[in-house]
N, C-alpha and C positions, 0 to 999 in steps of 0.2 A: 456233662454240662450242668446237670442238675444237683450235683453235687458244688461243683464253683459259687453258681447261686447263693445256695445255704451257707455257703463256709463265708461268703459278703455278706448278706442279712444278717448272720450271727455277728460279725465285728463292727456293721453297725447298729444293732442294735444296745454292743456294748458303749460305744460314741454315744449313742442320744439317753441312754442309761446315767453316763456321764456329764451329758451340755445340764440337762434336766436337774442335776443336783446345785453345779454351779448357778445354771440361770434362776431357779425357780426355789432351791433349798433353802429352810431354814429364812421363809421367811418373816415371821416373829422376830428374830436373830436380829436381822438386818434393820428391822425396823427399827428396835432398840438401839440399836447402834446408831442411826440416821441421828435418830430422838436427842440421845447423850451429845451429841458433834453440834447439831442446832443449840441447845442447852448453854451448852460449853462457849459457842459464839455468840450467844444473847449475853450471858455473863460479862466476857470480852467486852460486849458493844456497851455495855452501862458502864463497866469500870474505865476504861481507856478508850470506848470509838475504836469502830471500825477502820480498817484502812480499805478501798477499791478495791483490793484482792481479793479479800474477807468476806463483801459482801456481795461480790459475784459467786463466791463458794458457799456462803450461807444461800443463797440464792437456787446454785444447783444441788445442795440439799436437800432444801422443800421437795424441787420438783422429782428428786426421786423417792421423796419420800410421798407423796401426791401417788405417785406412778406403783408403789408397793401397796398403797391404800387400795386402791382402782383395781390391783389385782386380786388382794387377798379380798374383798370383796364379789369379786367375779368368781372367783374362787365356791366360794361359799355357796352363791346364788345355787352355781351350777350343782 
């Protein structure tokens, strides 16, 4: 029985080894990327105007870029 155990702990440990890189990795990376997307739609909004779409997704860009701020700061504290 003690063996079953460890053979589940082992596979997930290799899971949360994995969510952790997706959720959590690289993020510098991502931030950048947020940065460049917002950027690219201020552009867009000076030359042509936004359309509704545009500025509900510039809109949930902030906020995940807000929400990688918040962490990698939490990040750091800790």
């Amino acid at each position: 029985m003690g063996f079953v155990l460890k053979e589940k702990l082992r596979g997930l440990k290799a899971r949360l080894k994995e969510w952790n890189k997706v959720e959590f990795g690289n993020v510098e990376g991502r931030l950048k990327k947020l940065v460049e997307d917002i950027q690219d739609l201020d552009v867009r909004g000076e030359i042509t105007g936004l359309d509704p779409q545009e500025v509900i997704l510039r809109k949930a860009l902030f906020d995940d870029f807000w929400k990688l701020q918040k962490f990698r700061e939490a990040s750091i504290v800790q």
